[in-house]
N, C-alpha and C positions, 0 to 999 in steps of 0.2 A: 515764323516756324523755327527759326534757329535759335531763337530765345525759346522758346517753348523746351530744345531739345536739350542747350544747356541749364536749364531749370532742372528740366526734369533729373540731369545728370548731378544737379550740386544737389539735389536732395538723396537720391542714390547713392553717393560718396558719404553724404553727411550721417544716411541712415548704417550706413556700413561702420561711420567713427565711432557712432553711439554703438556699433556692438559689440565694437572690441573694445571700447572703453568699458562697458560694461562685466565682460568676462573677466577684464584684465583688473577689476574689482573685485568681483567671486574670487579669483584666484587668490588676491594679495589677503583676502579676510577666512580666508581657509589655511589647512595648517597639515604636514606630513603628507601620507600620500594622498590625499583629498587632492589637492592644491595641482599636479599634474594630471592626475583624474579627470579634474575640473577641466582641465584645456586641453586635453584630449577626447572629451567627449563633446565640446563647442566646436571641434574639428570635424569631427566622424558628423554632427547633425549635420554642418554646409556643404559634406562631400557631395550630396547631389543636386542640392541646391544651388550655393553656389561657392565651388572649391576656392577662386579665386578668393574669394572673401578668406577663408578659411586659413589658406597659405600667407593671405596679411595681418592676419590674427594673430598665426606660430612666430612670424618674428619677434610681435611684441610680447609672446609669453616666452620666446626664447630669452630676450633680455632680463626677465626674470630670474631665471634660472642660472643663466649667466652669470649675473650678480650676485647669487647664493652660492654660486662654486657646486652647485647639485648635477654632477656628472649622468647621474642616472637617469634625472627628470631629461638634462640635455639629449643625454640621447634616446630616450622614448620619443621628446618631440622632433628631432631631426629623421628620427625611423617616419613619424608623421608626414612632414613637411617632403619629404622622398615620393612617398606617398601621392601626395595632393599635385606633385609637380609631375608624377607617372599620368594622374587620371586630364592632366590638362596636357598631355602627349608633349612633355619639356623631358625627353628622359636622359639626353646630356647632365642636366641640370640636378638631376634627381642621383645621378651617380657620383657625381660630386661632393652634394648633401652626406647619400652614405658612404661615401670614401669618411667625410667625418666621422660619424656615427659609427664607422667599421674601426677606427682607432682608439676612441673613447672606450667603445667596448672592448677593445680587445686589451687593451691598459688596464680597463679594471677588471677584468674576466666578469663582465657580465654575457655569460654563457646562453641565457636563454634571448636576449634580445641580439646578441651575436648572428645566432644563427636564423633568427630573422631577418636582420641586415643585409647578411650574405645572399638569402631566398628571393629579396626583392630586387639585387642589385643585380642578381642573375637573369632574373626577369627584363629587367632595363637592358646588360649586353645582350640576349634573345631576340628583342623585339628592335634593337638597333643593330643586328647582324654580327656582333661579335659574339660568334659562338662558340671559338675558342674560349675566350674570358668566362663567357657566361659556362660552361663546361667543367671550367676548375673553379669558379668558386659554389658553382652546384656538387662538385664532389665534395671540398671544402667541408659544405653544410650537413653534409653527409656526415662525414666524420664526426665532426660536433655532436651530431642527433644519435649518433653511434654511441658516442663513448655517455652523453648524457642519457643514454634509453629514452629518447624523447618520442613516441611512438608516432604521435599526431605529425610534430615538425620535421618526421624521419618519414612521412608519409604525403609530406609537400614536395622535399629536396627530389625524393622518387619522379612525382608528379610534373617536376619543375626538369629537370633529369629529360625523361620522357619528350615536355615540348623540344627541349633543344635537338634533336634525335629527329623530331616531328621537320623541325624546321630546315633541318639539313636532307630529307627527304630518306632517312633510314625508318621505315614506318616498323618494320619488325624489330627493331630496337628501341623505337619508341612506345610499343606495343608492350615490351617487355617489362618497361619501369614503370608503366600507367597499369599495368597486373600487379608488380608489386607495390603501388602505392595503396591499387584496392585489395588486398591481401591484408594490408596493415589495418587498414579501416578496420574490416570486418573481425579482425583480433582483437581490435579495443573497441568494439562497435561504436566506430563514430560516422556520423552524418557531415561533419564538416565539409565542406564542400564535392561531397560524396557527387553531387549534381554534375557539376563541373566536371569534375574525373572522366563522369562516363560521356558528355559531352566531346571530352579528350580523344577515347576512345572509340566515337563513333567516328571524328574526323577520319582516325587513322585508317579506321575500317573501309571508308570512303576511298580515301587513296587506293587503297588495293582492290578495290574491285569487289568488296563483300558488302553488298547495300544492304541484303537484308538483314546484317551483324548491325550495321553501322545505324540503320533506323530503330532497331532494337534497343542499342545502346541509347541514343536519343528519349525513347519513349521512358525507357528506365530513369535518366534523368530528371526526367518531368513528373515521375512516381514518386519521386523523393521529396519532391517539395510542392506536390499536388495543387494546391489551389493556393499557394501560399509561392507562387515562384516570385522570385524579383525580377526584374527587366531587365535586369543583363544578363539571368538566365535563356531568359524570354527569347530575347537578341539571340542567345548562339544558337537556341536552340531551330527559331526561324531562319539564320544560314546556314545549320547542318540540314533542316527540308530543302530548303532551295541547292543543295551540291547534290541530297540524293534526288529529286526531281529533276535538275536538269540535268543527269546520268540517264533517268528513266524516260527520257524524250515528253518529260508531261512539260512544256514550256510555261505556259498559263500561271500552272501550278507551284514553278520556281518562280515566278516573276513575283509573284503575291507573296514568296515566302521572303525573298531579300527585302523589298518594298520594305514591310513588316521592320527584320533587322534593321536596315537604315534608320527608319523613323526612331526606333526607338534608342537606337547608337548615338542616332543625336539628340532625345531628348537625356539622356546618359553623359553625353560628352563624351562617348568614348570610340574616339578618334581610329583607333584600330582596325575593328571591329566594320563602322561604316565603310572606312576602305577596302577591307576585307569583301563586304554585302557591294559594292560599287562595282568590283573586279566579276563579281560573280552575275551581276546583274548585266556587264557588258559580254557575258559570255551569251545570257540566255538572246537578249538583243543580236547579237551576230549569230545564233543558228535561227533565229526569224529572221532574218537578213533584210532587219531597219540597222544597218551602220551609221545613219547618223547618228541616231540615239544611243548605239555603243559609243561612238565618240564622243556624245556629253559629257554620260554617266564617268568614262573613263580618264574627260578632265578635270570633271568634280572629284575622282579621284586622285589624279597629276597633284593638285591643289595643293590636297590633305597632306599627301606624303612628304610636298615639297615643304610643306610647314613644320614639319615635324621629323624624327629622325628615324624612321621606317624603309631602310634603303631596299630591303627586298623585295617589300611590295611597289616600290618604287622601278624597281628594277622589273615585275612580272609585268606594272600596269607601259613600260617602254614598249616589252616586245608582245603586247595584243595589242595595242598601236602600231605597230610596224606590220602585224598581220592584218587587222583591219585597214588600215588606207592601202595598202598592196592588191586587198580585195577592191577597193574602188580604184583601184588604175593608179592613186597616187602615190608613183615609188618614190619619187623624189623626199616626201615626207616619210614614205616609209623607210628608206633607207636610214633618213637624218634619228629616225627613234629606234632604229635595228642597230646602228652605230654608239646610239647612248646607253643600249642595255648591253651589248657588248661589254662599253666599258666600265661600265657599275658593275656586272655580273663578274669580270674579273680582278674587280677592286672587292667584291666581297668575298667569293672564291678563291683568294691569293694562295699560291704556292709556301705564303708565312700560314694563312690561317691555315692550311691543311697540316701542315708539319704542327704546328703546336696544338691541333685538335688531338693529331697522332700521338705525340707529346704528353701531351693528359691525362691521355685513356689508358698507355703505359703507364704511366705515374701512376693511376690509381689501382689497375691492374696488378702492379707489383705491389703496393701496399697491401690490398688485398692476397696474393701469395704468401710474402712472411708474415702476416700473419694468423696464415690456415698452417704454415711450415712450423710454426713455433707452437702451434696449438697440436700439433700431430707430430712431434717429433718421435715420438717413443715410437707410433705406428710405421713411420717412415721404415725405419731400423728394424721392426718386425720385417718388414715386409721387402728386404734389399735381395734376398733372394730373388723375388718376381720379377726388380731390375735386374736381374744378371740373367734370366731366361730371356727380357724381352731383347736387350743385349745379343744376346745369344742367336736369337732369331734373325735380327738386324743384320747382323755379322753374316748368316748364311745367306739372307737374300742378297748381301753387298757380293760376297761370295761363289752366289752363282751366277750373277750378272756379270762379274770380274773375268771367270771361265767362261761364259759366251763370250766375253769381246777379245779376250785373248786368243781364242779360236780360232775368233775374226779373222784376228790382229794375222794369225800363223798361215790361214787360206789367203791373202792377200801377197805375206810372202810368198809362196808356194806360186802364184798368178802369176808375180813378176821373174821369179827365178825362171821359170816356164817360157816367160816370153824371151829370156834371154839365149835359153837351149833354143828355141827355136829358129833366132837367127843364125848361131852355130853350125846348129846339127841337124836337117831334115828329117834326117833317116829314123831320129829318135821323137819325133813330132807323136808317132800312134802312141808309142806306150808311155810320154810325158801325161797325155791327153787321157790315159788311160789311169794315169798315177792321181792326174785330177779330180778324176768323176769319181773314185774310190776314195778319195780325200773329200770330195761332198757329199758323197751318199755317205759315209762315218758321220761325219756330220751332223747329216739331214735324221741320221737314225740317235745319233747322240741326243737332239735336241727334242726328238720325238718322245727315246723311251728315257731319260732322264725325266722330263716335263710330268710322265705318269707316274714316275717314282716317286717324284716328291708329291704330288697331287693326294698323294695314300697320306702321308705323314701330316701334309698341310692340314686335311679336311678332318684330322685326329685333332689335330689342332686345333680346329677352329671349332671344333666338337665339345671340348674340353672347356674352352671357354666359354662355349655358349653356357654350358651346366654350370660352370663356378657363376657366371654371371647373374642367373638365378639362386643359386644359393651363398654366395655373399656377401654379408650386408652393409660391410663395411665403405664408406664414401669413397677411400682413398684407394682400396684395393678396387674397387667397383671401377673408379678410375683410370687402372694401370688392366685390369682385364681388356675395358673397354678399347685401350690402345694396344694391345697385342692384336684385337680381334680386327682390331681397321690394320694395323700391320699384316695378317696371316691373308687380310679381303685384298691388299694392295699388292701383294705377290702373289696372289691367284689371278689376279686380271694380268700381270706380267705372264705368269703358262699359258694363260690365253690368247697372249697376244701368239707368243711361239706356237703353241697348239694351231695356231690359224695362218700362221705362215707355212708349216708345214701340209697344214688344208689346200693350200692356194697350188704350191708345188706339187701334188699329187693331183691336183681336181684335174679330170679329163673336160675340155670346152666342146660341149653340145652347144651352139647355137641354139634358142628359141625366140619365141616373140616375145617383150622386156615392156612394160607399161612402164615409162619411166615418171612420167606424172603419177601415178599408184606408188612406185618405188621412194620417190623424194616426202612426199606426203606420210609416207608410215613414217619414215625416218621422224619429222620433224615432229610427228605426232607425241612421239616419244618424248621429243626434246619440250614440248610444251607442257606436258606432265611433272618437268623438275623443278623442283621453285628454286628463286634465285633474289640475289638483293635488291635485283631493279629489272625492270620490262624491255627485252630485248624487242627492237621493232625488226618485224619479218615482209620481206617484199620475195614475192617467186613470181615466174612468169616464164611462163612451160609453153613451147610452138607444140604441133601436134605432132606425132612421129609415128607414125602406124606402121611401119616400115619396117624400125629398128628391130635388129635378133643380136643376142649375143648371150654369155654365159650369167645366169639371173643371180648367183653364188657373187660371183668375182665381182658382178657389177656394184652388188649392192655393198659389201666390202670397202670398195674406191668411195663412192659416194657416201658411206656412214661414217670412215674413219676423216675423211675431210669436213663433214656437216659438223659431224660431234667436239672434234677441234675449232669449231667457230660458236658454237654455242657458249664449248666450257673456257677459250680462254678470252671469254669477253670483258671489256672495260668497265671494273665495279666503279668507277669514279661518276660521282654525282653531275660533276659537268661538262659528260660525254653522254648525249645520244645513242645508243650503241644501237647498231643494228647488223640483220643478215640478208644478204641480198644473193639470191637465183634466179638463174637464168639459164632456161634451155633454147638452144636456137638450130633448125632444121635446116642446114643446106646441101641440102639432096644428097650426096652420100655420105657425107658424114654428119655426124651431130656435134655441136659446141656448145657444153655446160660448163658457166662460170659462175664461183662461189665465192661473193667478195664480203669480208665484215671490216671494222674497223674496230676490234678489238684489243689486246695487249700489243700484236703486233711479232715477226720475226726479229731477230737480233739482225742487226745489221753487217753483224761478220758473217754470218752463213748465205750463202748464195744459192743455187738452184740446182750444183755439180753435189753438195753437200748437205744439202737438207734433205730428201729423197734418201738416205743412205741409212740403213741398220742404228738404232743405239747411238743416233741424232738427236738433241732436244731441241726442241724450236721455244720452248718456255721454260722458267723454272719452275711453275707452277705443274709442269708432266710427272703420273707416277708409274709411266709405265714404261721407262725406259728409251724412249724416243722410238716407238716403233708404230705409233700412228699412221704416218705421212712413209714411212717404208713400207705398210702394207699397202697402204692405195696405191704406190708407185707400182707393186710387183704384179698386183692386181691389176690394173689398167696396163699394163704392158701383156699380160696373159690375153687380156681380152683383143689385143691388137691395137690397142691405144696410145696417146701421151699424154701426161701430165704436165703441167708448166705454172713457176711461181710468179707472182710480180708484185711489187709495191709499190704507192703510189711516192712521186715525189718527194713530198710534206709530210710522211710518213700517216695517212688521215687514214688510208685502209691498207688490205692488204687481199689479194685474190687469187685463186688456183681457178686453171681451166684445161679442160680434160677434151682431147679430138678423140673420136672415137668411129671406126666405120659403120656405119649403115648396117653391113652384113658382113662380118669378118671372113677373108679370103682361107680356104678350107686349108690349101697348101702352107698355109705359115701356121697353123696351130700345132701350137707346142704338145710334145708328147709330156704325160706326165713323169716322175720319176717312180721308179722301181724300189719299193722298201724292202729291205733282207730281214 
């Protein structure tokens, strides 16, 4: 038998010598660009045959070329040989190749096989997690296809753009470049991997929750190359059914669809791909809850990755191993593969890759500015007046916020000067106490009828703009409208916030019966209607309180300005979980609701004497003056409550919780104040 296999293998060697002897014949008896032609298309026929062959073929026609000093053939075949080395999952190797290939061209300015070099070698850091890299030389490619109008290869870098976006898990910015890479197509109506595009864009769709986008997109793929698909269409197109069937609980129906993929990834070779259908097919196996058979499939997986340089899926196939043996009791093992995705996930996640993604996106972002700045200069300078209005407006909201805290600033004096007569002087205690309340009702009315003053002029304002913004047409002024009007929206939520302080101080507290289950529920309702860069996870869990009465105004005040603060200042960063977590708990006369996220998080110099306090910001990201977390204070104090901050430790969350009685004691409700 072992003769038998080395036979059979000296004949396979020997039929492989006779074919590159043979091409490497065609070549030498052909002449110009025949001659690279030649061994370029003896490469493309063994790519799915068999690549390997194919990649010992480019050596000996590189030596060719070598020898002629023909820079150009060189590097078409090293763009080749990149190639052959990507589709046999060697993509170290393949980056290397075009590290050459990237030099050669760029020495001779061969421009158009440039910015092919750059598109595949993007692909190679993508698919081996350097996404920073792969980020800047896809912008890179860009520019190239830019300055040369190359419409088709300015519609890959797009595309190429898009997966990295994909793979970092910003699907709305991946969404964004895969729109304009089909945008470009349908300008130069080309079909070019039109397929694929939408294959692109149904994943994304997938991700977000839009299946019947995302099936859509799928079917459109397969309309483009109808009976004529290739099998690696084939292949994504049977793992894009099996992600939207095992979304839509058809189990059956995803198992047949990855199967499908698999097979044909392997009769493909392409390594990817199978791994990708392996991960998915150990999903559909653990919600039929055969775990062993997710743990085959997902060390046929382990294998793949471990051979090849695919760290992420390497990293996703650790921790559904660490959740499946966890489901079979074995933590021991689970822990030992929760601990290696750990630290793969922050070896590819690293504190460098994020700064230099950041990095990038600046970089291209500014090139992009000068040069919209240098193409609009003359508009700019028409249009400098607009800055001196929006100017203008900035300066009065800084303004009037300045005049409130200065106020502050002056009633605080006025407190403590107070407390000092009163150790002095008894007798002057009524009319100090009386100098006071006249010094907050000025105030209280200052803040009232200023608020509606300007409310007149704002809503002129934002009136104004709305009409220019329609008639307009201009990009750059369209632009600078657009930010006056979010300027004139972000100082109206500021009167609002005063407007409802002064609500709070006047509202008389009626006691009634408060659903607070109904209460938190609307709130959140709200909050689920915002869309946001990533899926905040929500956990509530409400005791039953049929009990509770209090003021249903004030209450819902405390609980909106505290929920809405844990929504908006939640952690956009890809490798946080973010969630909200409530909790109501009934014990007997009072009720305890706690509201924990793990969001951005408090500053660590403000403590719980000072964050409760007027024109506090607990974030930079607040535009409303730090007056959230001061009206839930003054509100939850009206209604007979407390407020209280905590954070954890390790700084991992951060939580308020609010006591509140049962039935607020009739004798402690605050009288309102009296407006002049």
């Amino acid at each position: 038998m072992r003769a038998i296999i080395i036979f059979c293998f000296i004949c396979c060697t020997t039929n492989s010598l006779a074919q590159i002897d043979s091409i490497i014949t065609v070549i030498n008896n052909e002449k110009g660009v025949s001659r690279v032609e030649a061994g370029l298309n003896f490469m493309k026929s063994q790519l799915n045959k068999n690549p390997q062959l194919a990649l010992d073929a480019s050596e000996e026609i590189l030596k060719i070329f070598y020898k002629d000093k023909d820079s150009l053939s060189i590097t078409k075949v090293l763009y080749a040989q990149a190639f052959l080395l990507r589709r046999l999952a060697r993509e170290k190797e393949a980056i290397i190749i075009l590290d050459k290939a990237y030099g050669l061209a760029k020495r001779n300015q061969f421009f158009e096989e440039l910015s092919k070099i750059i598109n595949l070698k993007a692909l190679s850091y993508t698919y081996t997690a350097q996404y920073d890299l792969a980020l800047n030389a896809n912008f890179e490619a860009l520019t190239i296809n830019e300055k040369l109008n190359n419409k088709e290869d300015l519609s890959i870098s797009c595309n190429n753009i898009g997966l990295v976006y994909f793979k970092l898990k910003n699907y709305e910015a991946a969404l964004e470049y895969y729109r304009k890479s089909l945008e470009i197509k349908k300008t130069i109506n080309s079909n070019f991997d039109l397929d694929r595009l939408y294959i692109n864009m149904a994943l994304c769709y997938n991700q977000l929750g839009d299946l019947p986008t995302a099936e859509m997109y799928v079917n459109n793929g397969l309309e483009v190359c109808k009976d004529n698909c290739a099998n690696d269409l084939k292949m994504s197109a049977a793992y894009c059914f099996g992600i939207i069937n095992l979304a839509n609980n058809k189990l059956e129906a995803s198992e047949k669809n990855y199967l499908v993929a698999i097979e044909l990834s392997k009769s493909q070779n392409e390594k990817l791909l199978q791994i990708e259908s392996l991960k998915g097919l150990a999903d559909v196996y653990e919600k039929q809850n055969k775990l062993n058979k997710a743990l085959e499939v997902l060390q046929e997986a382990e294998k793949l990755a471990l051979s090849s340089y695919y760290y992420q899926n390497l990293a996703d196939i650790y921790k559904k191993n660490a959740r499946i043996h966890s489901l079979k009791n074995d933590f021991e093992v689970s822990t030992q593969y929760s601990n290696k995705y750990i630290q793969l996930r922050d070896s590819l996640m690293s504190e460098e890759l994020i700064k230099n993604l950041a990095d990038v996106q600046a970089k291209y972002a500014e090139r992009e500015n000068l040069s919209t700045i240098r193409d609009n200069e003359k508009i700019i300078k028409a249009q400098r007046s607009l800055n001196y209005a929006i100017a203008f407006i900035v300066v009065m909201a800084f303004a009037f916020i300045y005049l409130i805290m200065r106020n502050s600033r002056t009633i605080k004096k006025l407190n403590a000067k107070l407390a000092l007569e009163v150790e002095k002087k008894t007798k002057e205690l009524i009319k100090a106490n009386h100098n006071l309340k006249q010094v907050n009702d000025e105030l209280d009315n200052l803040v009232y009828k200023t608020s509606h003053d300007i409310r007149g002029p704002l809503a002129t304002l934002k009136g104004v703009c709305n009409i220019a913004i329609m008639d307009v047409k201009d990009p750059l002024a369209l632009s600078f409208l657009h930010k006056l009007d979010i300027t004139s929206s972000q100082l109206n939520q500021v009167l609002d916030k005063f407007s409802r302080v002064n609500e709070i101080y006047n509202t008389h507290v009626r006691p009634v019966s408060v659903d607070i289950e109904w209460v938190i529920k609307g709130i959140l309702q709200n909050q689920m209607q915002i869309q946001r860069v990533k899926k905040i996870d929500l956990q509530v869990n409400i005791e039953p309180t049929p009990d509770f009465k209090t003021e249903p105004n004030l209450f819902y005040y405390a609980m909106s300005s505290v929920i809405d603060n844990a929504f908006k200042y939640y952690n956009e960063s890809p490798r946080i979980d973010s969630f909200v977590n409530i909790q109501v708990l009934n014990k007997g006369k009072e009720i305890k609701i706690i509201i924990r996220d793990n969001g951005v998080g408090i500053p660590i110099n403000l403590d719980e004497d000072s964050l409760f306090h007027m024109f506090t910001r607990g974030s930079e990201r607040s535009l409303t003056g730090g007056m959230g977390l001061f009206i839930a204070a003054i509100s939850t104090r009206k209604i007979q409550g407390e407020i209280h901050f905590n954070r954890a430790e390790d700084f991992s969350f951060t939580e308020f919780l609010f006591d509140l009685p049962m039935v607020p004691d009739p004798a402690r409700i605050e009288k309102p104040r009296e407006r002049h």
